[in-house]
Chimera marker file (.cmm) of the C-alpha trace (Angstrom):
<marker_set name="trace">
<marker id="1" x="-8.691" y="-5.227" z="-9.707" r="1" g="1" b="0" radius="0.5"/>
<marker id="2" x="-5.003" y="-7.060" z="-10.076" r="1" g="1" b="0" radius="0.5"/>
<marker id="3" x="-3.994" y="-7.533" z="-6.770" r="1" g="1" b="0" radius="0.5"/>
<marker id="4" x="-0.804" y="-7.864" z="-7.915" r="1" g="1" b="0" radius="0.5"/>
<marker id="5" x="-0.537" y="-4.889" z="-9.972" r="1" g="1" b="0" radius="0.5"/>
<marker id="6" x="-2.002" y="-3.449" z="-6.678" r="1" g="1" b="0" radius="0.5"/>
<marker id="7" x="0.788" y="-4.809" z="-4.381" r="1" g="1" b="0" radius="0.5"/>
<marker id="8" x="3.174" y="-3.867" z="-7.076" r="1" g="1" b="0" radius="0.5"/>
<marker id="9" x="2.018" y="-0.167" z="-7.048" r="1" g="1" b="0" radius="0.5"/>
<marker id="10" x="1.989" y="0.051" z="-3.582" r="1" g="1" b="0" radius="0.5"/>
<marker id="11" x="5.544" y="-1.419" z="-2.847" r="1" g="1" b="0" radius="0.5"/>
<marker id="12" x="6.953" y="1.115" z="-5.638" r="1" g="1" b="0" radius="0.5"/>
<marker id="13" x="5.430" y="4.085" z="-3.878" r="1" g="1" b="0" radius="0.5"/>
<marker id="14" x="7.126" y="2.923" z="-0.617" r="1" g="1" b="0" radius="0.5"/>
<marker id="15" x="10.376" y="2.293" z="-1.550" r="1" g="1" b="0" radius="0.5"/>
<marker id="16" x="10.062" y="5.969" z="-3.505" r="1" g="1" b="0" radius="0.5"/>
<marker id="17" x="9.823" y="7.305" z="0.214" r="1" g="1" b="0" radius="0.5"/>
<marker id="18" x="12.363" y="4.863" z="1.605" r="1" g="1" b="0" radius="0.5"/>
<marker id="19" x="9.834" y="3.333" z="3.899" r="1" g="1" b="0" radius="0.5"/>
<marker id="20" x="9.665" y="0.013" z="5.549" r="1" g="1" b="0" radius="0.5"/>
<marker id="21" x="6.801" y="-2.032" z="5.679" r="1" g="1" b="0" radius="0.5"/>
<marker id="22" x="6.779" y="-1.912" z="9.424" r="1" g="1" b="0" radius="0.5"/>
<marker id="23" x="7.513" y="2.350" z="9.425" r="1" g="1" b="0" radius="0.5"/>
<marker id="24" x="4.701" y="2.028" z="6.740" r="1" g="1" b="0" radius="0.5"/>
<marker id="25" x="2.167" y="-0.258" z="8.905" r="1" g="1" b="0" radius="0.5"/>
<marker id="26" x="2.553" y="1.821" z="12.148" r="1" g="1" b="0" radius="0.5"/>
<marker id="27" x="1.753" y="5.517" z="10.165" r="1" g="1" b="0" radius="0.5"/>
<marker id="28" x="-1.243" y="3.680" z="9.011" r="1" g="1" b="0" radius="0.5"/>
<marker id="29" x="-2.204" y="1.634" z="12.085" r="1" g="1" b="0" radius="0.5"/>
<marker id="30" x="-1.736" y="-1.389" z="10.751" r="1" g="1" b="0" radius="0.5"/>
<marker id="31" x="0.144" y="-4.864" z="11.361" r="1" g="1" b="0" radius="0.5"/>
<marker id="32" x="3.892" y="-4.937" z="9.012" r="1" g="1" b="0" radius="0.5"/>
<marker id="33" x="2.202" y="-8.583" z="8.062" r="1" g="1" b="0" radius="0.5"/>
<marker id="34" x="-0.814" y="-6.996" z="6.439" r="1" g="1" b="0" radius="0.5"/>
<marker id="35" x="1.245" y="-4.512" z="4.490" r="1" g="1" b="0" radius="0.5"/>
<marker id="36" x="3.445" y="-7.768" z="3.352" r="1" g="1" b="0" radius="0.5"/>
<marker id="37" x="0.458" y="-9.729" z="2.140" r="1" g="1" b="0" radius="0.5"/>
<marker id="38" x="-0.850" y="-6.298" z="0.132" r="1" g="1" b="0" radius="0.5"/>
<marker id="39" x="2.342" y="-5.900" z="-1.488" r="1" g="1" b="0" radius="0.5"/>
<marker id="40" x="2.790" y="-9.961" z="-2.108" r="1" g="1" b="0" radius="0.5"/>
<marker id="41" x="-1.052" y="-9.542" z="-3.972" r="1" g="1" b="0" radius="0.5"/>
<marker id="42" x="-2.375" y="-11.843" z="-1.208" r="1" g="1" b="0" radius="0.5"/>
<marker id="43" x="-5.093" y="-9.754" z="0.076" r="1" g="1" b="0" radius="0.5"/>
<marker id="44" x="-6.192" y="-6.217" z="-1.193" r="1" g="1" b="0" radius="0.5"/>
<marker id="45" x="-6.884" y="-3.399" z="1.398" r="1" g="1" b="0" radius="0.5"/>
<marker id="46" x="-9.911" y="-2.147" z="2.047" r="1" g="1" b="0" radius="0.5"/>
<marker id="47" x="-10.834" y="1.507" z="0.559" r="1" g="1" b="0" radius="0.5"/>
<marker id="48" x="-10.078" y="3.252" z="4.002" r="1" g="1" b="0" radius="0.5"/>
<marker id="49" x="-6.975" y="1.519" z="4.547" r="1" g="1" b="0" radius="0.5"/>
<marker id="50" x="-6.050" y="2.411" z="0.329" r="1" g="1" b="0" radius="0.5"/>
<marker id="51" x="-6.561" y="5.848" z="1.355" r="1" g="1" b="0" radius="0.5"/>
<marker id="52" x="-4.773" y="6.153" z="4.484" r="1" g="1" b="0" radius="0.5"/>
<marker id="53" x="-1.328" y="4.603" z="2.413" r="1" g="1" b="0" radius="0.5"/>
<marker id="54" x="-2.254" y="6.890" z="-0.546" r="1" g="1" b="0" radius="0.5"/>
<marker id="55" x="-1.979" y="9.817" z="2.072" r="1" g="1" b="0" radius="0.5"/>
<marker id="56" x="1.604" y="8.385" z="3.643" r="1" g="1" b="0" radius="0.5"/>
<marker id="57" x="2.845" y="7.332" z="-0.002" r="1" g="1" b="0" radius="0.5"/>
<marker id="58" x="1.760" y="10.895" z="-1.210" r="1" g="1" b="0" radius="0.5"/>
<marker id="59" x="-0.129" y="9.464" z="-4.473" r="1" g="1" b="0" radius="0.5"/>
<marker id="60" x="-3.564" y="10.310" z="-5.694" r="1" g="1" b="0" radius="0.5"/>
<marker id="61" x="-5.787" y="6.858" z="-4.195" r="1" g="1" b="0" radius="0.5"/>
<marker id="62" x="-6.928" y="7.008" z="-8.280" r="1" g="1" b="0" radius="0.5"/>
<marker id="63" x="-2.744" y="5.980" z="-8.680" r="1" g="1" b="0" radius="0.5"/>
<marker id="64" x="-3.514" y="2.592" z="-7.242" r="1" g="1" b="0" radius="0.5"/>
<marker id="65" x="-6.688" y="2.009" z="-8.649" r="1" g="1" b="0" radius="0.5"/>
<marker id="66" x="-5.898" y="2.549" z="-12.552" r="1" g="1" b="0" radius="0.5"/>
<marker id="67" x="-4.668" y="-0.037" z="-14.782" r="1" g="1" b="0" radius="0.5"/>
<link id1="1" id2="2" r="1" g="1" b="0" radius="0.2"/>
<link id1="2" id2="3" r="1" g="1" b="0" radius="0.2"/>
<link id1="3" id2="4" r="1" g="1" b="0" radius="0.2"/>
<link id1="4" id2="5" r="1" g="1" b="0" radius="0.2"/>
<link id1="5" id2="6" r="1" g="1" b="0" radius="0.2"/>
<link id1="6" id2="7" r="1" g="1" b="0" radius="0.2"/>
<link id1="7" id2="8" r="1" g="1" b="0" radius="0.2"/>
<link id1="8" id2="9" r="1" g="1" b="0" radius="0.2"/>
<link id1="9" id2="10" r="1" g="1" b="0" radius="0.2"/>
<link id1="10" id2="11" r="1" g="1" b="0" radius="0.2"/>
<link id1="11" id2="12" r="1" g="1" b="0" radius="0.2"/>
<link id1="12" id2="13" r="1" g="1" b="0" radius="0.2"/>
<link id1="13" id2="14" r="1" g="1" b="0" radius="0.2"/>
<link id1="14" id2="15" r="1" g="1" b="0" radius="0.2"/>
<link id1="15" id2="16" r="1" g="1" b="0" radius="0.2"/>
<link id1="16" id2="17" r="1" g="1" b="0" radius="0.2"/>
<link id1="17" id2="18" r="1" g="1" b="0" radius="0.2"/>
<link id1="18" id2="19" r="1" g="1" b="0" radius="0.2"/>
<link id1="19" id2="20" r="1" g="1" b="0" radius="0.2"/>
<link id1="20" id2="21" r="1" g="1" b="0" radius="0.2"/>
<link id1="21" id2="22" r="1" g="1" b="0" radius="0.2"/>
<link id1="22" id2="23" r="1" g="1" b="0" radius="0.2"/>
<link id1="23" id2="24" r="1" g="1" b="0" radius="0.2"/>
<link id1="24" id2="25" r="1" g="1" b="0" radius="0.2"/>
<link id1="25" id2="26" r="1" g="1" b="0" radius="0.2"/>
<link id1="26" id2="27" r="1" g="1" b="0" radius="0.2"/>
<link id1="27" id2="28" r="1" g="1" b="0" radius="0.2"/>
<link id1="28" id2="29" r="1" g="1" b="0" radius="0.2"/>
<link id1="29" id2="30" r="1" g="1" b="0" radius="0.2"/>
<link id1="30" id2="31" r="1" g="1" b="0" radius="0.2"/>
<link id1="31" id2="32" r="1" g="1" b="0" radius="0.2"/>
<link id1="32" id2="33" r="1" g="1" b="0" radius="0.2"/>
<link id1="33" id2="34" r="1" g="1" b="0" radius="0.2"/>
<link id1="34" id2="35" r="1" g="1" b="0" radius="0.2"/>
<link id1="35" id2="36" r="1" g="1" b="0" radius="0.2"/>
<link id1="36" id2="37" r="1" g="1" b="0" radius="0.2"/>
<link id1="37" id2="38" r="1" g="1" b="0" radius="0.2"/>
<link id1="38" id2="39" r="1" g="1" b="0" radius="0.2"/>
<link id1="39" id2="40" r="1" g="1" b="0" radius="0.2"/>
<link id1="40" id2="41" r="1" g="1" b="0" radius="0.2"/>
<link id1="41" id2="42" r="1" g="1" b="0" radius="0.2"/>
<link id1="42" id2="43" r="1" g="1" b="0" radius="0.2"/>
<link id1="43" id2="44" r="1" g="1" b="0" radius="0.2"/>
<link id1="44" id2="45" r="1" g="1" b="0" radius="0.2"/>
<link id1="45" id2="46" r="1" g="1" b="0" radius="0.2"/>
<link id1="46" id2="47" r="1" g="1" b="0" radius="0.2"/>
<link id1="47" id2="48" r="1" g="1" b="0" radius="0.2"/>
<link id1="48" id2="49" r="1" g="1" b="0" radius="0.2"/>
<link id1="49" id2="50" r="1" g="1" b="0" radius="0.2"/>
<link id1="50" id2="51" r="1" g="1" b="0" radius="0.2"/>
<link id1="51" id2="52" r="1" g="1" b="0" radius="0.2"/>
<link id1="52" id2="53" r="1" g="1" b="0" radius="0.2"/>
<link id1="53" id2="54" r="1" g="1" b="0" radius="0.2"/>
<link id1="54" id2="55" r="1" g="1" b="0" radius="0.2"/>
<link id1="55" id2="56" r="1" g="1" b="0" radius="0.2"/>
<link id1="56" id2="57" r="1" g="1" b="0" radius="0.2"/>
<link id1="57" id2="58" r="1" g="1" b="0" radius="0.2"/>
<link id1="58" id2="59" r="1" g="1" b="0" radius="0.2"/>
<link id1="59" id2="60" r="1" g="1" b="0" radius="0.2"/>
<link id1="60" id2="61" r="1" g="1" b="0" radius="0.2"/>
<link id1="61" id2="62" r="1" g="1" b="0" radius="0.2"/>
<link id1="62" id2="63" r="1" g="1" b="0" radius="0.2"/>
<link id1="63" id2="64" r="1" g="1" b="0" radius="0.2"/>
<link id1="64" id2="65" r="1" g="1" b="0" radius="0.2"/>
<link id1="65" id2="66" r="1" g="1" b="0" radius="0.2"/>
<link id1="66" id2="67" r="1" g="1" b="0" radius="0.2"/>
</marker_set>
C-alpha cells in the first residue's frame, strides 16, 4: 500500500466534511500528530484505526484501500 496515496485519500475525505485534523483525532481517539503523519504518508494506520476514520469520513474502509 502507497502511504501516500493513503494520506492523500484520507486528507480528501476530511476536508469533504470540513474537519480538522485535531476535530478528526479526538472523534477517533487519537493524537492531531498521528492524523498529520497519516495524511503526510509518514506512517499508515493500523486496520482498527482505518476503520474508525472510514466511519467519521463516511467512506467504505475498501475507499482507502484501492488503488
Amino acid at each position: 500500500m502507497d502511504a501516500k496515496k493513503l494520506g492523500k485519500k484520507i486528507k480528501l475525505a476530511r476536508v469533504e466534511l470540513d474537519l480538522t485534523q485535531t476535530e478528526l483525532a479526538e472523534k477517533i481517539d487519537a493524537k492531531q500528530k498521528s492524523i498529520s503523519r497519516y495524511e503526510s504518508g509518514v506512517t499508515i494506520p493500523s486496520i482498527e484505526t482505518l476503520l474508525k476514520m472510514a466511519k467519521i469520513l463516511k467512506k467504505p474502509a475498501g475507499y482507502f484501500l484501492e488503488e
